[in-house]
TORPAFI-400753 format. One record per residue (C-alpha): x, y, z. Coordinates in steps of 0.2 Angstrom, whole numbers, padded with zeros to 4 digits, always signed. Example, Ala and Ser with C-alpha at 12.3 -4.5 7.8 and 13.67 -1.06 7.14 Angstrom:
+0062-0022+0039 +0068-0005+0036 
END
This chain:
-0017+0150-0028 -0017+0135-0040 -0030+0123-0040 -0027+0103-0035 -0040+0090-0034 -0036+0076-0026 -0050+0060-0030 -0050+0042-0025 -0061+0030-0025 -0057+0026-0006 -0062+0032+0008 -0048+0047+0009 -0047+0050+0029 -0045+0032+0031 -0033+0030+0017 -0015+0033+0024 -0008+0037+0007 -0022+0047+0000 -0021+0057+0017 +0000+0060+0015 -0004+0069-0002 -0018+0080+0008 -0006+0084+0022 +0008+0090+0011 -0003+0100-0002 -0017+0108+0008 -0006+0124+0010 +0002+0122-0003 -0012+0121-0016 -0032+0128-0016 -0037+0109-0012 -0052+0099-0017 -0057+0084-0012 -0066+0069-0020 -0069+0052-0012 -0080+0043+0000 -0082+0046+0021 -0080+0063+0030 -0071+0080+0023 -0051+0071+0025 -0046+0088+0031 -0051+0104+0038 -0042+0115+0026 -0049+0108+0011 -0066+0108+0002 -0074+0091+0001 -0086+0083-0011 -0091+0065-0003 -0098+0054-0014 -0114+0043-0008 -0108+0028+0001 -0113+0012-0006 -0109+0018-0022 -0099+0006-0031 -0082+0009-0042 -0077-0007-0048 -0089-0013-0066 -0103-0024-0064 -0109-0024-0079 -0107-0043-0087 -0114-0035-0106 -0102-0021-0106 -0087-0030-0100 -0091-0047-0111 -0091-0037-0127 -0077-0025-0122 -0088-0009-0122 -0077-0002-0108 -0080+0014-0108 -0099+0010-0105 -0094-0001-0091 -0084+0012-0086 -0096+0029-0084 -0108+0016-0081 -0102+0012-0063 -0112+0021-0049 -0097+0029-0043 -0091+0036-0058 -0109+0043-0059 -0110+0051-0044 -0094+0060-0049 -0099+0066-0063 -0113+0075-0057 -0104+0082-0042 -0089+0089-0053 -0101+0096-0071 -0096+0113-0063 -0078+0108-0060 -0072+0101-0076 -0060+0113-0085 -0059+0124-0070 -0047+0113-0059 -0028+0119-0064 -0020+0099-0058 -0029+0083-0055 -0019+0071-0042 -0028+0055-0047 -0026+0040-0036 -0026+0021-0044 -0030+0018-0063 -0051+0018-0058 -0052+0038-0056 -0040+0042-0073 -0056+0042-0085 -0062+0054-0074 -0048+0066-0071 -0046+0067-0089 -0062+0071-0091 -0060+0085-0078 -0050+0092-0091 -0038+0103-0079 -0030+0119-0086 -0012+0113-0083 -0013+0093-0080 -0014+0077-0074 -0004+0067-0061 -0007+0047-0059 -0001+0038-0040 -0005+0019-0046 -0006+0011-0027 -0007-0006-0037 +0001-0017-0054 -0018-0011-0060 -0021-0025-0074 -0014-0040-0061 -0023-0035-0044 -0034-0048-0040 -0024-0061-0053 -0027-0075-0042 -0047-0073-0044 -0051-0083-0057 -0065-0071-0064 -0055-0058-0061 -0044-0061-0073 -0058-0066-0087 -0067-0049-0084 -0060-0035-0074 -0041-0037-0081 -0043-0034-0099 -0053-0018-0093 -0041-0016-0082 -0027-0016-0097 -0039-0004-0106 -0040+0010-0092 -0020+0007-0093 -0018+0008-0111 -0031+0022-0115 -0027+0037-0101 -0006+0033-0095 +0001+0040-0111 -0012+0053-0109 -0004+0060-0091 +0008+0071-0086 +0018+0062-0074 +0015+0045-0064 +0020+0038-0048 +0018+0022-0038 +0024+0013-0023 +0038+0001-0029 +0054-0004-0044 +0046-0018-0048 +0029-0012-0052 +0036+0003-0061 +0048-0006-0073 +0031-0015-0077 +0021-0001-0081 +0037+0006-0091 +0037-0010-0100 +0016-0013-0105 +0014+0005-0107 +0027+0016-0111 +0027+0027-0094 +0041+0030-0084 +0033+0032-0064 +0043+0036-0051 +0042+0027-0036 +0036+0036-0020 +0035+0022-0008 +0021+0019+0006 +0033+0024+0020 +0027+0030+0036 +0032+0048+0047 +0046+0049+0054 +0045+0045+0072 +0058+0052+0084 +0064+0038+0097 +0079+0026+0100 +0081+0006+0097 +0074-0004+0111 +0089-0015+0118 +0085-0032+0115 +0082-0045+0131 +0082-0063+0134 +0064-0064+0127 +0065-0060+0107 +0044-0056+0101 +0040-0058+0084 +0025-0046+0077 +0016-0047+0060 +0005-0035+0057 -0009-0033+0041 -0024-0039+0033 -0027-0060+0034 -0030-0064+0015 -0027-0084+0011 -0017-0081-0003 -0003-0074+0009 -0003-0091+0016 +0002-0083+0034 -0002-0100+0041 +0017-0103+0036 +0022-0093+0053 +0014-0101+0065 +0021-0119+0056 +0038-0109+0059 +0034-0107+0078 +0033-0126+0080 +0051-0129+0088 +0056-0112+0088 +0071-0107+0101 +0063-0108+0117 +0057-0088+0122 +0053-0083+0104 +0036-0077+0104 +0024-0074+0088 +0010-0061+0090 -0003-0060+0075 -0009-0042+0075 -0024-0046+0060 -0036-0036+0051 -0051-0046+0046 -0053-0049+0027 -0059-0067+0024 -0072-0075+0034 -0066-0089+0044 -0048-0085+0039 -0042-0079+0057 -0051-0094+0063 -0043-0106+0055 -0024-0100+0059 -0030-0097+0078 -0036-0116+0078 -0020-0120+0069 -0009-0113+0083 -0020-0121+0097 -0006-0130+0103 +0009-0117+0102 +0006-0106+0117 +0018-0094+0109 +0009-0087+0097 -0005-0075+0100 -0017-0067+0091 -0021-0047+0099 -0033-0034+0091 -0028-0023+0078 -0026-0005+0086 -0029+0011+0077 -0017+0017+0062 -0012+0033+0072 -0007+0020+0087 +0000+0007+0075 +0020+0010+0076 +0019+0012+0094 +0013-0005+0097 +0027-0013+0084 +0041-0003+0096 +0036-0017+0108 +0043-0029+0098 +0059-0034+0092 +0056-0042+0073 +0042-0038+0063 +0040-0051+0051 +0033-0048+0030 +0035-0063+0022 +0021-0066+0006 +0022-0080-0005 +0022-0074-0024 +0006-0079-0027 +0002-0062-0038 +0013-0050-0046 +0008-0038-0033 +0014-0048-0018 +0029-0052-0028 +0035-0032-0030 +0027-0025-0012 +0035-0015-0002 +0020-0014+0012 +0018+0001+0025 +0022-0014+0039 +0039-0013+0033 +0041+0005+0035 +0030+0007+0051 +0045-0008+0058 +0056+0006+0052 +0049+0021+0060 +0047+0009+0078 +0066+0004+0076 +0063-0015+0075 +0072-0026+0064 +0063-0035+0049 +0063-0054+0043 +0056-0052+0024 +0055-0064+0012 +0065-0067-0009 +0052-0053-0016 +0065-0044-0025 +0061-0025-0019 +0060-0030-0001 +0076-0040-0003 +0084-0027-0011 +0077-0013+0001 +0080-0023+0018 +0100-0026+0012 +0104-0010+0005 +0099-0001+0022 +0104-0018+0033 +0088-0017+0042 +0086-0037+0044 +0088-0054+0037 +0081-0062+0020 +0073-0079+0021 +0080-0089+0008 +0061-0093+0002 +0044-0088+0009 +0040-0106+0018 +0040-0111+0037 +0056-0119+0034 +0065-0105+0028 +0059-0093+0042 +0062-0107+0055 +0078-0108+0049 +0081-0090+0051 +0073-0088+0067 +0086-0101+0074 +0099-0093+0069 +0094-0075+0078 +0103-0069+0091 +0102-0052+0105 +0118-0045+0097 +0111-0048+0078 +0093-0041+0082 +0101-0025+0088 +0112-0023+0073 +0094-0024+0065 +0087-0010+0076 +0102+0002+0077 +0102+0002+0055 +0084+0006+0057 +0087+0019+0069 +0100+0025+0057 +0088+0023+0039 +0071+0032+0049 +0074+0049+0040 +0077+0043+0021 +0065+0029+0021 +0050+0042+0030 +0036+0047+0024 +0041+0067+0023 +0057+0061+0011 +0047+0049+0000 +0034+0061-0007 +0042+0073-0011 +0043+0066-0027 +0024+0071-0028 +0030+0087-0026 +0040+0087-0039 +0029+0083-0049 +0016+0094-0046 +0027+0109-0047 +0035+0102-0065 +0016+0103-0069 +0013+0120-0062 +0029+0125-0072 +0023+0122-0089 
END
């Protein structure tokens, strides 16, 4: 059987698309697994590297004089890797490297038949809107970039827009697997009198989600917003709950577990993903909430980022707010009626099976097997 290891630096049974490539190639393939947490799956073998290890460069001497590659095998991580995998390098036939942070080391695997890259990120504009960021970790960020992609078999990542950007800086032509959830097999929800509005996600400033609840303030009256939030920032949550102190339609619930998620967004009727462009990133997502709105038959209120727009319209699963402000969405919002949410929900009901998970990666497959073939 034909050898895969599959490394992240993540923590791979809490990673939903580290753990969609496991799924599909753990009878497929004789599967190893590198990353940190728990063996991700019974049917592979694990190697777990040691928590608090870090994979991101820390080191201000290497990184100010561009010594990259010491920054690079000089993070504790990449250490630990190294040690784990001596016995494994040239022994592996295909290395499924995830993000451009474990592509030094799945070259350095040296496996028999190749190397796949899944880029879960715009890698050299990630954290853009960090000032330091962009002094230190971009340009080594660009380095990773330029040094192992023309050196891989194949590439994938999640959206156009980040793909044509890695075409154009790079010269590689990825195709887009997109983070799509698993096909869930219900029916629309009729819409009611009351229309509920969810967003879902992690609550990070620079997606400005303090926009919504401005949108609530004279919303139509039995439009509810619910906030399902992941902490991320410190006081961020906070402040947008003592900003919506005085709407009593808009609440803030726990965050429930990822295997649970889509069930709790078939309780509502719009799940809204609006984000600012405030990084390149944000610009070209196309976020799981999207999909998981999908898989629960709700309709979806998204803002102008182009691969959003461009998905929402072709499949007629929502409305496109004309910019990413509370006017915009109130706008919209006001305009919503019953007949136009179920329209919504019954194109999403029709759209489940192309835009699932199960359709979408088999373009990993593909690519693995073009590997194998060689």
């Amino acid at each position: 059987m034909t050898s895969l290891t599959i490394v992240s630096f993540s923590t791979l049974a809490r990673d939903p698309r580290v753990q969609r490539q496991i799924d599909r190639f753990a009878k497929q393939y004789e599967v190893t697994t590198v990353g940190f947490g728990p063996s991700p799956h019974p049917a592979v073998r694990h190697i777990e590297l040691p928590e608090g290890t870090r994979a991101w460069p820390s080191s201000k001497k290497y990184l100010l004089t561009r010594r990259f590659g010491r920054a690079y095998w000089d993070m504790s991580a990449v250490r630990a890797a190294r040690t784990a995998l001596e016995a494994h390098v040239g022994r592996a036939d295909i290395v499924l490297a995830n993000d451009v942070n474990t592509l030094p080391l799945a070259l350095w695997l040296a496996p028999r038949q190749g190397v796949h890259a899944d880029l879960h990120e715009y890698a050299p504009r990630e954290k853009e809107h960090v000032r330091t960021w962009r002094w230190f970790i971009a340009p080594y960020q660009r380095w990773i970039c330029r040094t192992c992609l023309p050196r891989v078999d194949s590439v994938t990542t999640v959206s156009p827009g980040l793909a044509a950007e890695y075409e154009r800086e790079f010269g590689v032509v990825p195709e887009v697997v997109t983070n799509a959830a698993a096909y869930e097999d219900r029916s629309p929800r009729p819409t009611g009198e009351r229309i509920r509005l969810l967003h879902t996600g992690v609550a990070r400033a620079n997606r400005r989600l303090e926009s919504m609840v401005d949108a609530m303030r004279d919303a139509p009256v039995g439009m509810t917003l619910d906030f399902m939030l992941v902490p991320s920032e410190p006081g961020y949550i906070e402040a947008l709950q003592e900003r919506a102190r005085d709407l009593p339609a808009v609440r803030f619930r726990d965050p429930v577990a990822y295997t649970d998620l889509v069930d709790a967004v078939a309780e509502y009727d719009l799940s809204i993903v609006v984000f600012p462009p405030t990084t390149f990133n944000l610009e070209h997502s196309l976020p799981n909430k999207l999909f998981e709105a999908v898989q629960a038959r709700v309709g979806v209120l998204v803002g102008p980022s182009r691969d959003m727009a461009d998905l929402v319209r072709e499949h007629g699963i929502g409305e496109v707010l004309p910019g990413p402000d509370a006017e915009s969405l109130r706008a919209v919002l006001r305009s919503l009626d019953a007949a136009q949410i179920d329209r919504f929900k019954h194109a999403a009901d029709a759209s489940a099976q192309v835009l699932s998970a199960e359709v979408q990666i088999e373009a990993w497959a593909r690519a693995l097997d073009a590997i194998s073939a060689r």
